[in-house]
Backbone as CSV, one residue per row, in Angstrom:
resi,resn,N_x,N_y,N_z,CA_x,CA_y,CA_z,C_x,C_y,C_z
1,UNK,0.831,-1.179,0.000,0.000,0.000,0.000,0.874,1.239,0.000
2,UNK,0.511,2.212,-0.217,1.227,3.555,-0.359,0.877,4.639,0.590
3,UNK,0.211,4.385,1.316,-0.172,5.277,2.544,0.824,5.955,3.087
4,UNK,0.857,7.593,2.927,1.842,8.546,3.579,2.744,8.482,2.805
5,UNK,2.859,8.218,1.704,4.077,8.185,0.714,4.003,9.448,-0.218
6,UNK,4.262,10.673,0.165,4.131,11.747,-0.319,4.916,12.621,-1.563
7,UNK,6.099,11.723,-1.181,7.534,11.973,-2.472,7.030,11.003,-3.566
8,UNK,7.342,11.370,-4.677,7.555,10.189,-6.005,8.688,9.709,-5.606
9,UNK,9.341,8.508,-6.468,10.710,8.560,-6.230,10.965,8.824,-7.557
10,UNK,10.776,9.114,-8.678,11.166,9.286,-9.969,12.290,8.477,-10.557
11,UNK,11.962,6.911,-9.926,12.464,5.949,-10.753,14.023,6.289,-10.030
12,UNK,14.112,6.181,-9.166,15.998,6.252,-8.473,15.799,5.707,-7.165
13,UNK,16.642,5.288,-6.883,17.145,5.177,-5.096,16.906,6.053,-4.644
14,UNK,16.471,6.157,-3.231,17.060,7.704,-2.272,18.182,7.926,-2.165
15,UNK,19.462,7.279,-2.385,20.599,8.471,-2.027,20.470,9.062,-3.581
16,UNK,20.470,8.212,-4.524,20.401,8.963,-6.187,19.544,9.945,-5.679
17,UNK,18.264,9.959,-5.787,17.162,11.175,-5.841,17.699,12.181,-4.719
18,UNK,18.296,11.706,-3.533,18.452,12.910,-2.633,19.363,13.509,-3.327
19,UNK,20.705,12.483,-3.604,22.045,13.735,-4.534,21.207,14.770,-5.318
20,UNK,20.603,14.413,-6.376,20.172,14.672,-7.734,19.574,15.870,-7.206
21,UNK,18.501,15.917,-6.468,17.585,17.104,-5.601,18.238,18.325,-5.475
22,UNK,19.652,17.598,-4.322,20.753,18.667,-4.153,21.208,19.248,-5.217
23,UNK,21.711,18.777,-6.185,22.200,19.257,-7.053,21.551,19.794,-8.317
24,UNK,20.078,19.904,-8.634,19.328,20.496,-9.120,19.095,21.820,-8.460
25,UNK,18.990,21.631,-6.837,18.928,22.799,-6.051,20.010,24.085,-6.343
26,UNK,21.087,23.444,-6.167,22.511,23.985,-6.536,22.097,25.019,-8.148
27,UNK,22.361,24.406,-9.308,21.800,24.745,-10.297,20.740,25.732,-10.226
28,UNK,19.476,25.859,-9.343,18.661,26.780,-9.786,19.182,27.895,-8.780
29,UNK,20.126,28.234,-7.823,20.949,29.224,-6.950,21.256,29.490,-7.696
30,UNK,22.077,28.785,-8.703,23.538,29.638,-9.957,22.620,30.235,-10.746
31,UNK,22.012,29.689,-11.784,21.533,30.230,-13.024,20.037,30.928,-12.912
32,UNK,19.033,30.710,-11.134,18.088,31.830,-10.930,17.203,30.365,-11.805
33,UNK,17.206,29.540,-12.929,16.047,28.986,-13.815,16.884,28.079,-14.691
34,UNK,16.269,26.574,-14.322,16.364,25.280,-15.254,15.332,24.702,-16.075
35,UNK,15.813,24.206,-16.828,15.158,23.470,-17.537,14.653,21.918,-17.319
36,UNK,13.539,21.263,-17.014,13.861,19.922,-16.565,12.069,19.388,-16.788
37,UNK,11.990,18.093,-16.540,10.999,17.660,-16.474,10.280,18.143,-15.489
38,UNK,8.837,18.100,-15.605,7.484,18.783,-15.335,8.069,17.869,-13.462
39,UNK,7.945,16.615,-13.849,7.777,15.632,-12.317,8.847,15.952,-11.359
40,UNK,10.167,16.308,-12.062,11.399,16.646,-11.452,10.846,17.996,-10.976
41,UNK,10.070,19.176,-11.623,10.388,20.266,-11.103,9.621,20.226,-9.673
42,UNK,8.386,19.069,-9.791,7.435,19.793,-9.017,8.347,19.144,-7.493
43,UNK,9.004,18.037,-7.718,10.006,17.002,-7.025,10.636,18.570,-6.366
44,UNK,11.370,18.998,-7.024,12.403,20.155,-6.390,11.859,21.070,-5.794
45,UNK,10.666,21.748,-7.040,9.963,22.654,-5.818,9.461,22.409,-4.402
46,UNK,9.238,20.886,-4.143,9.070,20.560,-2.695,10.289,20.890,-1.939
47,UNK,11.513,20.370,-2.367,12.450,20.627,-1.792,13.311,21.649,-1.610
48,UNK,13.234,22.446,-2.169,14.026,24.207,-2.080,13.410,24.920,-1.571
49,UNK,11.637,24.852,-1.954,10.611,26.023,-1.174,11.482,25.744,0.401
50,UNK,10.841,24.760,1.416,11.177,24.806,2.713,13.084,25.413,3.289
51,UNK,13.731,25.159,2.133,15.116,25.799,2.524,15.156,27.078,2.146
52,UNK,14.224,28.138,1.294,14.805,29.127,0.935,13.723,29.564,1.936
53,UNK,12.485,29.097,2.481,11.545,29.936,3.797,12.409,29.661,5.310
54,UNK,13.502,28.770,4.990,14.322,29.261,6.639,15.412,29.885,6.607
55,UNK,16.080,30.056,5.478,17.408,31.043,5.548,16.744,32.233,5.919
56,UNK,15.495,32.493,5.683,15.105,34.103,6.519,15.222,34.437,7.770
57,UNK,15.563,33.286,8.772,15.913,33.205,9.884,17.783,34.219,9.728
58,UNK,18.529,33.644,9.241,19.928,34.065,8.633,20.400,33.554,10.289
59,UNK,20.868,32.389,11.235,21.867,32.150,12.071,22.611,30.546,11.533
60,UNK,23.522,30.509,12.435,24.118,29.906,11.822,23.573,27.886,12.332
61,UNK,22.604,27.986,13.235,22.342,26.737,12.679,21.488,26.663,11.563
62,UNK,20.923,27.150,10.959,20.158,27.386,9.645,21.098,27.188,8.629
63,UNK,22.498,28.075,8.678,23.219,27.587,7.848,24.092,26.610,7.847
64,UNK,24.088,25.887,8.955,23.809,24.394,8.947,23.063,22.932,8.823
65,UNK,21.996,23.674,8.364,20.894,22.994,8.056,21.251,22.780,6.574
66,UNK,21.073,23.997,5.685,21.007,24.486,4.887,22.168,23.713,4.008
67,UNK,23.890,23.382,4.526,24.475,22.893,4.007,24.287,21.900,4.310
68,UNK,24.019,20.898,4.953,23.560,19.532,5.749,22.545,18.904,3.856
69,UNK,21.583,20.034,3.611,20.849,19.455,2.362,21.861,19.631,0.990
70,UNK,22.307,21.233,1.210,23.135,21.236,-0.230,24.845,20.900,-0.473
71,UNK,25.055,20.877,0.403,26.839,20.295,0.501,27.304,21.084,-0.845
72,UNK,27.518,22.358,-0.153,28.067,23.528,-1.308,28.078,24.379,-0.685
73,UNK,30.153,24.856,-0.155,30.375,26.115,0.399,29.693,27.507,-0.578
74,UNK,30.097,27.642,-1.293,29.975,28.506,-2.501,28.674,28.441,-3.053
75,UNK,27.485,27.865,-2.691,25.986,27.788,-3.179,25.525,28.361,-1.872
76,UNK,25.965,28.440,-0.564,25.464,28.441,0.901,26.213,30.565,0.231
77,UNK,27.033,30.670,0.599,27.581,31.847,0.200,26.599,32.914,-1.154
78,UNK,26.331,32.368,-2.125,24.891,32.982,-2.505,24.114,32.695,-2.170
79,UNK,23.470,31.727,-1.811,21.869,31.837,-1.121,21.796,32.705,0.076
80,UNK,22.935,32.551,0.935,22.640,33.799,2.354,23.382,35.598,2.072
81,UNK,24.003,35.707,1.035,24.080,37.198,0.432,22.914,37.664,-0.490
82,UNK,23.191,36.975,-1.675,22.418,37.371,-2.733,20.819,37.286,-2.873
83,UNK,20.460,35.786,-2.811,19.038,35.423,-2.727,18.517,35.473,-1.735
84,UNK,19.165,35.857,-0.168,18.233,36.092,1.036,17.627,37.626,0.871
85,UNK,18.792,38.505,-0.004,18.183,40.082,0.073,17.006,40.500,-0.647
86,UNK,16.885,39.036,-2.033,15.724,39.200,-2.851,14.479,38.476,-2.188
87,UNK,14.845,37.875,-1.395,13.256,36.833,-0.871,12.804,37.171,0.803
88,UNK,13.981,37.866,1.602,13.395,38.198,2.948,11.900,39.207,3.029
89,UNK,11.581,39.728,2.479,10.063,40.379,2.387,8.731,39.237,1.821
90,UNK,8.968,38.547,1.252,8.436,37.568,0.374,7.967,36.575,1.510
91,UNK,5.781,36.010,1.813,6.265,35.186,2.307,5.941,33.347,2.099
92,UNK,5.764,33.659,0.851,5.954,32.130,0.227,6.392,31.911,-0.965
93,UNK,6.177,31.500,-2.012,5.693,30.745,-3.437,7.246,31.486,-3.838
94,UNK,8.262,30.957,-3.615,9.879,31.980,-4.241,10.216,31.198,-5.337
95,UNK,9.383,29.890,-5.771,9.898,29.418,-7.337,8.378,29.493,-8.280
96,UNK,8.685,29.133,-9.252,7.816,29.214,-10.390,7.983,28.377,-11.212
97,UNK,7.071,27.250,-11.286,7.203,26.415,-12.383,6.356,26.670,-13.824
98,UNK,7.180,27.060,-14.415,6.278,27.249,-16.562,6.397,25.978,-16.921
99,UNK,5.205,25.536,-17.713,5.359,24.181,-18.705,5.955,24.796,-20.307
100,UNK,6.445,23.798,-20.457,7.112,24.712,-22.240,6.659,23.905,-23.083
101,UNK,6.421,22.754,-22.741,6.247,21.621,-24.017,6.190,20.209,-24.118
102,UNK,6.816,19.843,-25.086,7.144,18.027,-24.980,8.199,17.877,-25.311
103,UNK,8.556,16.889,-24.699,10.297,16.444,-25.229,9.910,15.493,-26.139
104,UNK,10.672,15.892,-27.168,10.893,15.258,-29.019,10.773,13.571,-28.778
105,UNK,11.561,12.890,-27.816,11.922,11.675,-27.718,10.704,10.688,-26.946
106,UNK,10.740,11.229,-25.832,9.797,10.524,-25.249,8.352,11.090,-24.857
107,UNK,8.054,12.260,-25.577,6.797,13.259,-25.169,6.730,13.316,-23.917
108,UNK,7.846,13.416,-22.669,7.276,14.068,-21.560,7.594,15.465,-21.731
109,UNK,6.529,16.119,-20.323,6.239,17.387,-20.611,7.385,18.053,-19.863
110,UNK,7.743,19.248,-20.506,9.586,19.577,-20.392,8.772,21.418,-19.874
111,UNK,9.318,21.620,-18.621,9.031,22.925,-18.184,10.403,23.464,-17.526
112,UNK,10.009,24.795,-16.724,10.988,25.531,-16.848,10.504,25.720,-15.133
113,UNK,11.452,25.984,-13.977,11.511,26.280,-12.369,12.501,27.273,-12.743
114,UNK,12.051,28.671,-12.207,12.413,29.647,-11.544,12.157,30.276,-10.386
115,UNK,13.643,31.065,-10.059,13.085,31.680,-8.594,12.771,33.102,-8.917
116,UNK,11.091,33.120,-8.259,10.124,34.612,-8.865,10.623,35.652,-8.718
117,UNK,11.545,36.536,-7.964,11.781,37.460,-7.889,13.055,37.919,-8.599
118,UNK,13.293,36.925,-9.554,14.732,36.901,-10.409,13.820,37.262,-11.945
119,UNK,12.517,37.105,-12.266,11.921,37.554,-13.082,10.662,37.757,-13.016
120,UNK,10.412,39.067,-13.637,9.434,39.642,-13.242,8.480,39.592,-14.872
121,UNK,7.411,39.253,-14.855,6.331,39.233,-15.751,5.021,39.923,-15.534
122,UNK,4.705,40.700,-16.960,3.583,41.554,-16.674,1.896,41.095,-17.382
C-alpha cells in the first residue's frame, strides 16, 4: 500500500534522488532557472521552497541545516548574500514552475523552475 508516501521517487534510489535534488537545487541558486521535467520540477519545488523559507531566519544553525541538504560552500555563500536580500520580504511561493512543451523523444512534458523574484512578468 502507499499510505503517507508523499515523495515520487522518480524511478531512483534515495541516495540517487536525494544527490540529484541537491544538485538540481545547486543549479537553480547559480543560473536563478532550469530546464527539466514537469515531475522533477514539481520534485524540487518541494524541496528548495522549505530551505529558501528558513534562511530568513539568517543564524548559523540554519546555515547548517542548509548545508547539511546542499553540501556547497559557494551555493550556501549565494543563497545567504544574494538570494536572502531578494526573498526576505516575500512570504511564500519563491519558485515558479512554466510548462514549455514536450520532449521530441519521449513526449514528456519539459518545463521551466524559476526563482520569482529573479523575473518579473507583466
Amino acid at each position: 500500500m502507499k499510505h503517507f508516501k508523499k515523495k515520487k521517487n522518480l524511478s531512483r534510489k534515495y541516495s540517487h534522488r536525494k544527490n540529484m535534488l541537491s544538485n538540481m537545487s545547486c543549479s537553480l541558486i547559480i543560473h536563478k532557472s532550469i530546464y527539466t521535467t514537469l515531475s522533477k520540477a514539481k520534485e524540487l519545488q518541494k524541496f528548495i521552497e522549505p530551505i529558501l523559507n528558513k534562511i530568513k531566519k539568517n543564524n548559523l544553525h540554519i546555515k547548517r541545516f542548509v548545508f547539511s541538504k546542499l553540501k556547497n560552500k559557494n551555493i550556501i555563500k549565494i543563497l545567504f548574500n544574494d538570494v536572502l536580500n531578494k526573498i526576505k520580504n516575500r512570504n511564500g511561493g519563491f519558485t515558479r514552475i512554466l510548462k514549455v512543451g514536450y520532449r521530441k523523444g519521449d513526449s514528456s512534458i519539459m518545463s521551466i523552475i524559476q526563482l520569482v523574484d529573479y523575473y518579473k512578468y507583466n
